[in-house]
C-alpha atoms as one frame of an Amber mdcrd trajectory, in Angstrom:
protein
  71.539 135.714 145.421  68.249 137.620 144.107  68.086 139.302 147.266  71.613
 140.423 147.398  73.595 140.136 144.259  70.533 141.533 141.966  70.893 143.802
 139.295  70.649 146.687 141.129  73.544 146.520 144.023  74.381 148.358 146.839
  77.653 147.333 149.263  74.620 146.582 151.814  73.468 144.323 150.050  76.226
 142.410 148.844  78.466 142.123 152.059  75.700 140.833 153.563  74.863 138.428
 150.681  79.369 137.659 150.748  78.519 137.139 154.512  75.151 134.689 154.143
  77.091 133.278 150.709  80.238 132.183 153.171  78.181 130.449 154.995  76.054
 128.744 153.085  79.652 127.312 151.528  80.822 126.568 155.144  77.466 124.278
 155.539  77.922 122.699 152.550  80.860 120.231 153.998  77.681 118.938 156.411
  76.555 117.793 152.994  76.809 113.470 152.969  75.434 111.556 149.673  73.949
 108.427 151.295  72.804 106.579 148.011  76.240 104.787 147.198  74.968 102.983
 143.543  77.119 104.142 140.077  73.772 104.189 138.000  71.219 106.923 138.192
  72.217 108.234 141.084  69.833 111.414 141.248  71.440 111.827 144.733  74.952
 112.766 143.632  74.466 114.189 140.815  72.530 116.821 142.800  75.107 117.314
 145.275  77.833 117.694 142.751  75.465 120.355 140.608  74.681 122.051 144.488
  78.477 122.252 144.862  78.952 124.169 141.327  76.448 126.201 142.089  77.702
 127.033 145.031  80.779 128.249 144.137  79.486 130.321 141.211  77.447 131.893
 143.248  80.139 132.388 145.950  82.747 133.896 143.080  80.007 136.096 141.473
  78.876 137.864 144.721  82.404 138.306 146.103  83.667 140.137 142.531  80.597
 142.095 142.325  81.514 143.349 145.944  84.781 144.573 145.168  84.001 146.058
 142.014  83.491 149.384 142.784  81.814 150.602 139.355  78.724 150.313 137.399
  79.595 148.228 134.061  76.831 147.157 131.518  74.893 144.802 133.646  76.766
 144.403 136.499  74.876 147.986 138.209  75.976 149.526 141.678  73.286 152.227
 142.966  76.015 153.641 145.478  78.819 153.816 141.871  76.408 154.920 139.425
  79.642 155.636 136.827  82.215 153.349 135.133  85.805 153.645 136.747  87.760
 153.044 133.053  91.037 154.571 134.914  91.023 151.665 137.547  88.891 148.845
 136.031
């Protein structure tokens, strides 16, 4: 995500980082929790927050590609204006 969804954007960057983003997603269902107990399981709790993240990161990188405007943080080099009219 730093490397392709950072502050500064280009559509470069970010179809490749939709591209590497899609799969990393696609891996994820290679994913198996092997430690089966209910208490303190450090295991699953990790691969449930891995999945969230996943997904946020996933939604965030595929909405700044197809927003084709700069808008307070959200800054594409290659749309260096706001797009009010369409946005």
């Amino acid at each position: 995500m730093q490397d392709n969804a950072a502050v500064y954007r280009t559509q470069e960057t970010l179809a490749l980082g939709k591209k590497l983003i899609d799969e990393t997603v696609q891996s994820f269902n290679d994913v198996k929790v092997t430690d089966r107990s209910l208490i303190w399981n450090t295991d699953l709790i990790e691969t449930l927050e891995l999945r969230n993240l996943l997904g946020n990161a996933a939604t965030t990188i595929h909405a700044a590609e197809a927003r084709k405007e700069s808008r307070g943080a959200h800054a594409r080099e290659d749309f260096k204006e706001r797009d009010d009219v369409n946005w």
